[in-house]
N, C-alpha and C positions, 0 to 999 in steps of 0.2 A: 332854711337852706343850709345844705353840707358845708363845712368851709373846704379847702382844699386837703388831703392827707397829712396832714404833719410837712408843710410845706422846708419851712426851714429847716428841720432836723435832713429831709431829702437833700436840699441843696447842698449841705457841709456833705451828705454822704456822695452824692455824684462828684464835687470837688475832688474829696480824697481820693476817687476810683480814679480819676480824668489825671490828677498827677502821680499817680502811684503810690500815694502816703499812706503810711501806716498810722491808724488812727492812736491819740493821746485821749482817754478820759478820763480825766481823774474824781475820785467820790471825797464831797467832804460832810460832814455833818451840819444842816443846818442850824445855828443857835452855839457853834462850840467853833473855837474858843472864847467866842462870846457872843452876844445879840449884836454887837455894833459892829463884828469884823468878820459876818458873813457874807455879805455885798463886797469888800472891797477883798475879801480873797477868791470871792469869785473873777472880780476885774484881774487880780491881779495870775491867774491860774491862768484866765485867755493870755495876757500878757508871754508867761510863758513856753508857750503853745499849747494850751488844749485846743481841743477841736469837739468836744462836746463835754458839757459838765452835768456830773450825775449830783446832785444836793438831796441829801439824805432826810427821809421825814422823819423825825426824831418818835419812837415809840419806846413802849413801857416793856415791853418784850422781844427783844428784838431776835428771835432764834438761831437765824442763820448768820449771825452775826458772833466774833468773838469779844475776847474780854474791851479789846480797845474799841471797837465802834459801840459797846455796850457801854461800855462807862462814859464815853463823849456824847449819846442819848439822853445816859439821866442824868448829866452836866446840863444838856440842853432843855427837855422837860422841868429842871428842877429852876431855870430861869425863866420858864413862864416858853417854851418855846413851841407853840400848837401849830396845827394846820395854818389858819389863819397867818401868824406869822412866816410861813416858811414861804405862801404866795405872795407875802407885802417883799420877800427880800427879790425872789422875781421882779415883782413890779420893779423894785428899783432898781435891781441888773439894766432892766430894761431901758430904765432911762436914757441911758451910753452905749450899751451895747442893744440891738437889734439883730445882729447876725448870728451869735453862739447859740446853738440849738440847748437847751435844759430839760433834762429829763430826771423827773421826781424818784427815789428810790425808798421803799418801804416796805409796808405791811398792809392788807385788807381791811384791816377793822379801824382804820381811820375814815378812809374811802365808804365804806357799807355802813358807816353812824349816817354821812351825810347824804348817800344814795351819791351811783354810779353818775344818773344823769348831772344832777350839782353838783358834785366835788369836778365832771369834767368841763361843765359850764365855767367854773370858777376860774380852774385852774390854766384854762384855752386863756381867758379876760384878763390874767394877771401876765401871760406870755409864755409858759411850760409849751413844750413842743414832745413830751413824752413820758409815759409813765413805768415803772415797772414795780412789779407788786410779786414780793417772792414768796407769798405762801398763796397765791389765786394758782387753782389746778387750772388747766388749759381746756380740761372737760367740763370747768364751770363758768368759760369766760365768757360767753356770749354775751352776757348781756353787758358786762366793762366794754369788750372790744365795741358793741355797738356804739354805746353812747359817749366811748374816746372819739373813735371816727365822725362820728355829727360833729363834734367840734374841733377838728384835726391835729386829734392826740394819737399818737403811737402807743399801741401798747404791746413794752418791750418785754421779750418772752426769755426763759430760765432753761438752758439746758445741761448737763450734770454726764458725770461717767458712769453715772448709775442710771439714767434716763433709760425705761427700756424702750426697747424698738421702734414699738407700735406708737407710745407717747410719742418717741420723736420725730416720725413720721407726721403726727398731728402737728407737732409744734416750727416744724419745717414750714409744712403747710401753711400755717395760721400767720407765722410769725410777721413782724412788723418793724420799721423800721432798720434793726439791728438782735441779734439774735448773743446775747451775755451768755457767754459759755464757763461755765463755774470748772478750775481747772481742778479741783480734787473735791472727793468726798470729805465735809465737815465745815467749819465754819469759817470765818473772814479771818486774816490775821495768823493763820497757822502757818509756821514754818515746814511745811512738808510736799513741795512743787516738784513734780518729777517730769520737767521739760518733754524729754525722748515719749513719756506713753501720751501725757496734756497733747503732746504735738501730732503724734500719728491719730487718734480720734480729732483733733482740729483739724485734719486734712481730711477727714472720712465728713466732719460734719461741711464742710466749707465747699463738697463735692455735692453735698444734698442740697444745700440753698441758696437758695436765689438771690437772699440780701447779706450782707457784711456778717463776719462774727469776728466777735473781740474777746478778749480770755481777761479772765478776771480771778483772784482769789492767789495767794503766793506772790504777788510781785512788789517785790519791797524796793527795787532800784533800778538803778542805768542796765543794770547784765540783765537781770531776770525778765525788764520788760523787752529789752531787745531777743536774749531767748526764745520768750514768750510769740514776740512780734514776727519771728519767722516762720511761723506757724498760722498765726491770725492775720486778720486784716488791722488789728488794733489791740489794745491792752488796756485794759481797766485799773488804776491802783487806788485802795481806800486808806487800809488799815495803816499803811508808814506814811499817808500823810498826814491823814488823821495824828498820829503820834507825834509828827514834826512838828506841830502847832499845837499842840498840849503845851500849856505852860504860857502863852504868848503876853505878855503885858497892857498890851491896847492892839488896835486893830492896824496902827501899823506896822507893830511888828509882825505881826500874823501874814500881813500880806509877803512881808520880807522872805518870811519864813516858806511862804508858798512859792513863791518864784525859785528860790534856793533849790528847795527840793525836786520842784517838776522841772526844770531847763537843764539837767543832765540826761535826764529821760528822755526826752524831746529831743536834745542832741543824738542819745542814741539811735530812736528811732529813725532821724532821716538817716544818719548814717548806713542804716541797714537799706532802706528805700534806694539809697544811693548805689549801694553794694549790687542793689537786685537787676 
């Protein structure tokens, strides 16, 4: 039997719609800054205000990705940090936390070694409420989407300024849960967000669909996600916190360091919510 659609990732998303919040996700790498201080910068990022956390599957190639989430990959790979672990630190989110939706961020050729159907069995078992997979074309997902859904995983779809029409017409369509709208052409980490054109195609796409979209790629701070946030339903940030937490000495301080960085963003964002 189906379990229900990515139930919890729904309920944070009807929350936010019900009090007008603009949504916080922030990405971190699984296994960086270290094995023992990814569970507790997870706690400590809800702490802050996320409202959904994206935990990065650490790969050997990671494309879409710049120099910073590359180099915090083979930091984490290079600690022993597999599949396997990146569900055990789920598991233990989950032990405290039940309500923050998790959705896995990566590559295909993790997911297609262990077959669609198990890697979604697994990963529904350990607590994920969503996946997103940036090199699956959306003309080849049928068979992910199916076997996320039997186990009620989201699978979170890619859409780009280069996206042409007809794709995004499909991935409108298909999309699931929340809809990561990549705000320039190129990689994670680049300094080059040009808010005024990111914002007018975020109102074109947010006209097309039916579920949230949240802007991701450029936002290094309090300005840029609030920028960003007047445009989207949400903001995505990886690559500056990823950076913040380079260096951390134990897993307390990593969490230090995660709270620091994400509760000015957070401030900004209600602030905007407030304004609106």
């Amino acid at each position: 039997m189906s379990l229900p659609r990515h139930a919890r990732l729904q309920a944070r998303l009807d929350a936010l719609e019900s009090a007008g919040r603009k949504a916080l996700v922030p990405f971190v790498t699984a296994g960086d800054p270290s094995l023992a201080a990814t569970v507790p910068v997870m706690h400590a990022l809800v702490e802050a205000g996320a409202d959904v956390l994206e935990l990065g599957v650490p790969f050997s190639d990671p494309m879409a990705d710049g120099p910073v989430i590359q180099r915090s990959s083979e930091r984490a790979l290079a600690r022993g940090a597999g599949i396997r672990y990146v569900l055990e630190c789920v598991r233990g989110f989950r032990e405290r936390d039940q309500a923050t939706p998790v959705v896995l961020m990566g590559y295909l050729n993790p997911v297609e070694i262990r077959g669609p159907a198990s890697f979604a069995a697994a990963a529904a078992d350990a607590g994920v409420d969503g996946v997103l997979l940036v090199d699956l074309p959306p003309e080849e997902a049928d068979e992910y989407r199916a076997a996320f859904a039997l186990n009620g995983l989201a699978l979170i779809s890619l859409a780009s300024p280069t996206t042409p029409e007809a794709r995004l017409q499909r991935l409108v369509t298909q999309a699931d849960g929340y809809l990561y709208y990549v705000s320039f052409a190129g990689v994670t980490g680049a300094d080059r967000l040009d808010v005024g054109d990111a914002g007018q195609r975020l109102q074109g796409l947010r006209t097309m669909a039916a579920i949230p979209v949240y802007a991701g790629f450029g936002i290094r701070d309090a300005h840029s996600a609030a920028a960003m946030a007047a445009h989207a339903d949400g903001v995505v940030v990886g690559s500056a916190l990823v950076s913040a937490l380079d260096g951390s000495l134990d897993e307390a301080e990593a969490a230090q360091r995660a709270v620091a960085f994400l509760r000015p963003l957070r401030q900004a964002l209600d602030g905007l919510a407030v304004a609106a």
